[in-house]
C-alpha positions as CSV (number, residue, x, y, z in Angstrom):
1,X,13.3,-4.2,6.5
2,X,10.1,-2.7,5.1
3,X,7.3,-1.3,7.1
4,X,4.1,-3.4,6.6
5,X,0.4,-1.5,6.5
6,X,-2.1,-4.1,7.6
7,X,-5.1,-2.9,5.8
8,X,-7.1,-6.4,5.1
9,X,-10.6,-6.0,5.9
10,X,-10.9,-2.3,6.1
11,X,-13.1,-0.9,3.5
12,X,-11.7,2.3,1.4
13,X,-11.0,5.0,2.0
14,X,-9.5,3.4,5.4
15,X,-6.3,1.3,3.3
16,X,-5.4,4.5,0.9
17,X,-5.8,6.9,4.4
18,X,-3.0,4.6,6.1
19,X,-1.1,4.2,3.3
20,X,-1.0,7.5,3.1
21,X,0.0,8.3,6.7
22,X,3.3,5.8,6.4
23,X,4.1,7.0,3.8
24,X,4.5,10.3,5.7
25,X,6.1,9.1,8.2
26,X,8.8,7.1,6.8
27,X,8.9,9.6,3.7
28,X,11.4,7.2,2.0
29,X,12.5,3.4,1.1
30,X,10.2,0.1,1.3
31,X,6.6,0.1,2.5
32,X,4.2,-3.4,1.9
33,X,0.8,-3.1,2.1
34,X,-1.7,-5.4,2.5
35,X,-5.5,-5.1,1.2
36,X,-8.0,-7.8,0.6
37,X,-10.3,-6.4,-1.9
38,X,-9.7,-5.5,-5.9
39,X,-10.9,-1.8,-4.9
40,X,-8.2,-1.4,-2.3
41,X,-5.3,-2.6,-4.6
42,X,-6.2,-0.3,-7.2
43,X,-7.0,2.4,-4.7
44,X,-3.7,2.3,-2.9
45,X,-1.6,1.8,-6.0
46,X,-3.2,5.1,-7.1
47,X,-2.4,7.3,-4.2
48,X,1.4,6.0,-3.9
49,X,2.2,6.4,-7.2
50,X,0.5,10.2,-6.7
51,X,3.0,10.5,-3.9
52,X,5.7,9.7,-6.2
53,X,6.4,6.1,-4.9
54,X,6.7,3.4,-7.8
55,X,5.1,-0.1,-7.5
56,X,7.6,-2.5,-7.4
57,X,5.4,-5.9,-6.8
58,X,1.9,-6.4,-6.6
59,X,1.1,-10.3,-5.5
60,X,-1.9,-12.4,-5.1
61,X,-1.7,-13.5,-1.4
62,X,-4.4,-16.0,-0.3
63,X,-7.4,-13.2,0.3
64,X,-5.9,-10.2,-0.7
65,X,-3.0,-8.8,-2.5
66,X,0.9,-7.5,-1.0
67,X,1.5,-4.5,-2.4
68,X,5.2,-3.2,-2.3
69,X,6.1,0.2,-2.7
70,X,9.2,2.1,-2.5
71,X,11.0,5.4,-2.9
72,X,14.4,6.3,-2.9
């Protein structure tokens, strides 16, 4: 079960700031983040990978995108 950041309608740096937070709390596995702007996909991609998470999936989703994340 992955951990979900619901970040749709925040303007950045808000989604990349949370993003950032779970992925310090949970430190490992599956995190899917949601965003709703082109700015915050890229944005939060950026910082995960800088974290040393990989993108696994990015999908289109209605208004925004679902970004998954992961580390082992």
């Amino acid at each position: 079960m992955s951990t979900v950041v619901d970040a749709r309608g925040l303007s950045c740096p808000q989604p990349v700031l949370m993003t950032l937070d779970e992925i310090k709390k949970v430190n490992k596995g599956e995190i899917e983040v949601l965003v709703d702007t082109d700015t915050s996909k890229e944005n939060v991609t950026r910082a995960a990978e800088s974290q040393g998470w990989q993108v696994k999936e990015i999908q289109g989703k209605g208004e925004g995108y679902r970004i998954i994340i992961n580390k082992d």
